[in-house]
C-alpha positions in Angstrom: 84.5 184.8 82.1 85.3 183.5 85.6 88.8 182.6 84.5 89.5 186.0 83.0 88.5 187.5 86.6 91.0 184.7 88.2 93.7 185.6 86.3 93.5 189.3 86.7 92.7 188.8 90.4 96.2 186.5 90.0 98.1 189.2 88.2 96.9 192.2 91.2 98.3 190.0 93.5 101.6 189.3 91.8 101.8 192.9 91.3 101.0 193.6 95.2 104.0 191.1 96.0 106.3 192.4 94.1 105.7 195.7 95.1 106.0 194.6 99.0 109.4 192.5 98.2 110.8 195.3 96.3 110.3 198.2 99.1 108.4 199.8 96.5 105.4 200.6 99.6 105.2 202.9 102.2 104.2 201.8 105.4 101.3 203.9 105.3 100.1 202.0 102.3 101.6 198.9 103.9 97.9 198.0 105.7 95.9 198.7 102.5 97.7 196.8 100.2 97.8 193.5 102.9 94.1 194.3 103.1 94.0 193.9 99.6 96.1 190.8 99.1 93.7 188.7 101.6 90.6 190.2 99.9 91.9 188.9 96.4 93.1 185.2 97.8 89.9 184.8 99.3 88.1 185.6 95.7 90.7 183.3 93.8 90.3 180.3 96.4 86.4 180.7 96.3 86.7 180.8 92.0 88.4 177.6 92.4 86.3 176.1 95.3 83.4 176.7 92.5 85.4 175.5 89.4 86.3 172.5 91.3 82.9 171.2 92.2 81.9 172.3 88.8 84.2 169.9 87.6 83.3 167.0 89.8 79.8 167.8 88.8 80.7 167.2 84.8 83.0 163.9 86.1 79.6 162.5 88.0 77.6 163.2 85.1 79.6 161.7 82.5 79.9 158.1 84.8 76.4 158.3 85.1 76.0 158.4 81.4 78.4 155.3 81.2 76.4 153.3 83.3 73.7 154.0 81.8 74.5 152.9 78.2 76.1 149.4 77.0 79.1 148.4 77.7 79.4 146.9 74.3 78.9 150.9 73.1 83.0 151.7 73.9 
């Protein structure tokens, strides 16, 4: 589930950039959108501050488990 919400927080964004490079926003909209932009890097880099210790988590686990057994078991 969280990598669904990562990628369609990925694909707002994209969509916010390209509307921003194309002159496709007003400048009224201009601090919204910004706004917007920081709100969704800041939920991608937290969704891959979690992933990532998530990850080391599994990695610790599974060198545990291979101390833990015999060598002569690979």
């Amino acid at each position: 589930m969280g990598n669904f919400i990562y990628s369609k927080a990925l694909k707002e964004l994209e969509t916010i950039a390209a509307e921003m490079e194309g002159d496709n926003v007003s400048v009224d909209a201009l601090p919204g959108k910004v706004k917007r932009a920081a709100e969704l890097i800041e939920s991608c880099r937290d969704m891959l501050k979690g992933t990532g210790e998530d990850v080391k988590k599994v990695l610790e686990g599974l060198l545990e488990e291979k101390e833990g057994t015999d060598p002569d078991s690979f």
